[in-house]
C-alpha positions in Angstrom: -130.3 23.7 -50.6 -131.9 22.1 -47.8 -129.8 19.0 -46.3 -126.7 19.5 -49.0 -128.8 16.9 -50.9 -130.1 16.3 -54.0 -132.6 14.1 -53.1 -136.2 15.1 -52.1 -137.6 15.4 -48.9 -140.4 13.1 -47.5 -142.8 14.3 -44.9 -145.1 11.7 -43.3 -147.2 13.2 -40.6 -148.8 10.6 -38.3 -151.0 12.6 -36.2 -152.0 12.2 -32.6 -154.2 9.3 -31.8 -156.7 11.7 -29.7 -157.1 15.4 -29.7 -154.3 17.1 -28.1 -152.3 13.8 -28.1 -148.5 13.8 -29.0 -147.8 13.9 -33.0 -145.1 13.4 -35.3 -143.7 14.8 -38.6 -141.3 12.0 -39.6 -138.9 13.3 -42.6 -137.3 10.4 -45.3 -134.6 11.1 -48.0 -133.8 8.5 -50.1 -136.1 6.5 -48.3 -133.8 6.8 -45.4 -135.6 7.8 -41.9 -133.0 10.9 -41.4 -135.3 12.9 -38.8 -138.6 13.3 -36.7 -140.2 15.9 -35.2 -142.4 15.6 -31.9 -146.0 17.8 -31.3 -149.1 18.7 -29.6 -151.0 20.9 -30.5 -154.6 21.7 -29.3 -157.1 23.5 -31.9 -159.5 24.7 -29.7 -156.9 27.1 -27.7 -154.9 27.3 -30.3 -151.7 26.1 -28.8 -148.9 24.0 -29.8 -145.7 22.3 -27.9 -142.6 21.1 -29.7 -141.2 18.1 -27.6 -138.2 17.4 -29.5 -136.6 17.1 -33.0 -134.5 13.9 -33.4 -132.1 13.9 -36.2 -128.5 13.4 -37.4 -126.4 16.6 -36.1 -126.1 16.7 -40.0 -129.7 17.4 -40.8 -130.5 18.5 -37.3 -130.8 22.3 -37.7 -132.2 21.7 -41.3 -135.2 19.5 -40.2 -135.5 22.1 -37.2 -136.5 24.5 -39.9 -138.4 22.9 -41.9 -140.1 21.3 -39.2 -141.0 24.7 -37.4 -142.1 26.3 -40.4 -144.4 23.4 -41.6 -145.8 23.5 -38.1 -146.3 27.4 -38.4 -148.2 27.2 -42.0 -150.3 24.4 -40.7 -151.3 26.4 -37.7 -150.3 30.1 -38.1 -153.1 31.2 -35.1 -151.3 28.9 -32.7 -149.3 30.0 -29.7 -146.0 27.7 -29.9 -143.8 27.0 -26.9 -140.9 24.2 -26.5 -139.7 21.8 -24.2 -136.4 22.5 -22.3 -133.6 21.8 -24.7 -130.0 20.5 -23.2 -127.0 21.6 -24.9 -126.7 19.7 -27.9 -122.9 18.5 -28.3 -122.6 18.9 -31.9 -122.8 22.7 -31.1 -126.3 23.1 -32.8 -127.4 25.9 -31.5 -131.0 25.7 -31.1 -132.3 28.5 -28.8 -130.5 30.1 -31.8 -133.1 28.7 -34.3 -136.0 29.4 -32.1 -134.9 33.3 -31.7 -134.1 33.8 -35.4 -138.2 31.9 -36.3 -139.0 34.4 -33.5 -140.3 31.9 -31.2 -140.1 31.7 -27.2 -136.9 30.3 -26.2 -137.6 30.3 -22.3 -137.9 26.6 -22.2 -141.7 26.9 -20.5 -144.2 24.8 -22.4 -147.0 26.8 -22.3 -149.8 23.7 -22.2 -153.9 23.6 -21.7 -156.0 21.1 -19.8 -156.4 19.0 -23.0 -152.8 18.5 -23.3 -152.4 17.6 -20.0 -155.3 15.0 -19.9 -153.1 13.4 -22.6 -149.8 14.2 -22.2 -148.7 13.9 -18.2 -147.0 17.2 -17.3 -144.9 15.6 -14.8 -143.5 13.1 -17.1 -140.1 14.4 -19.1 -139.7 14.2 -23.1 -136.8 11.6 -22.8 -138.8 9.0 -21.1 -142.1 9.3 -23.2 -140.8 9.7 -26.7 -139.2 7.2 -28.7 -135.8 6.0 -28.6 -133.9 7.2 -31.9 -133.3 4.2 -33.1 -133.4 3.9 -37.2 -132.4 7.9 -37.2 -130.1 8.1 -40.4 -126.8 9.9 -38.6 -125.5 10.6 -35.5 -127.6 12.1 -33.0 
């Protein structure tokens, strides 16, 4: 069972405030914030970018997967690249999880002009996305 819980899993997606814009799949149990997944994704050239999954190293590989496959019904045309990922010290092993979905693990977001008009290439993931704050666990 998913998360070693009982409990049912919430997905809230707040989407992007502008085309191409960074997204979010934000995942509850209990009512508890316990993850959140950061996107882009642009329709028109059918791409998408995963910038980085926050979550308890308890849930961490869980919400990975259910996170990646959500993303992958929602858009199965899409082309979907990630962010570099450091080594995670809870030993998650998440080029691991990228390889067994069968997804690029080369670290090199592959990104269009509308993601960049939105999303600053030049700018890394940890200073534009939200501190983890509130994140059920430890990340």
């Amino acid at each position: 069972m998913l998360l070693s819980t009982p409990a049912p899993i919430a997905l809230v997606d707040m989407p992007p405030e502008q085309p191409a814009g960074m997204g979010r799949l934000t995942f509850y149990v209990d009512g508890c914030r316990v993850g959140e997944v950061y996107v882009q994704v642009c329709e028109p050239c059918r791409l998408g970018v995963v910038h980085g999954i926050r979550a308890g190293t308890e849930h961490r590989r869980d919400l990975a997967m259910l996170a990646i496959t959500t993303l992958l019904e929602r858009h199965p045309d899409h082309s979907w690249t990630t962010t570099p990922k450091p080594h995670h010290p809870a030993g998650v092993d998440m080029y691991g999880l990228w390889a067994a979905i069968g997804l690029p693990t080369d670290d090199t977001p592959r990104t269009c002009a509308h993601m960049q008009a939105v999303w600053p290439a030049t700018a890394s993931d940890t200073e534009l996305l939200p501190d983890r704050q509130g994140i059920h666990g430890q990340l």
